[in-house]
N, C-alpha and C positions, 0 to 999 in steps of 0.2 A: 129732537124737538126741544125748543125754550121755555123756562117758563116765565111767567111776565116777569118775575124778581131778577131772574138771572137777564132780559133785554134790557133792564132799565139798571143793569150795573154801571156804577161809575169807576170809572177806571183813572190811572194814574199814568204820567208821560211813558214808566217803562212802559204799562203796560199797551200802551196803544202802541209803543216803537215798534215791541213786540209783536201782534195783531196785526200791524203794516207792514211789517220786516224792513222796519225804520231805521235809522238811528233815531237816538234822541234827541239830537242838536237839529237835523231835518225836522223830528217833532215838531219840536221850537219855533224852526223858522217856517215852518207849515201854517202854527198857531200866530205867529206873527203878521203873516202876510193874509190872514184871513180865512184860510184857506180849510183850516181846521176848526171846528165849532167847539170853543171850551173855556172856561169858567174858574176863578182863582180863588182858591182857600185857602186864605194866607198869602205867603208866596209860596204856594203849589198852584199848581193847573190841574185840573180835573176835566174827563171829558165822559160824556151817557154814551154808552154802548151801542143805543140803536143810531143814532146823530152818526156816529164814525162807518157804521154797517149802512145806515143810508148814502154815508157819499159814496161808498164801493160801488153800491147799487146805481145809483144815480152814473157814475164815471161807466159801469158797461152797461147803462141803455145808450149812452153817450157812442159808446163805441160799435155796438147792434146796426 
């Protein structure tokens, strides 16, 4: 179980490549193309934990 701190982590391109068993450069071009919900600090990208946990979720009712 989560608790709200740990749903609402922001995470960093590795770590989402990570999480999606990405590369990072597909990160990139994920966030590029729209396709990824996320947010720049600096020239970093940053992305909330549940945002990326929701598209999973959303992609298998898709597939349901």
């Amino acid at each position: 179980m989560t608790t709200s701190r740990e749903s609402s982590q922001i995470m960093t391109v590795e770590e989402v490549a990570d999480f999606l068993k990405l590369s990072k450069i597909t990160v990139y071009k994920l966030v590029k193309k729209g396709d990824l919900p996320g947010f720049r600090v600096g020239n970093s990208w940053r992305f909330r934990r549940e945002m990326i946990a929701g598209i999973i979720s959303k992609q298998q009712d898709l597939k349901a």
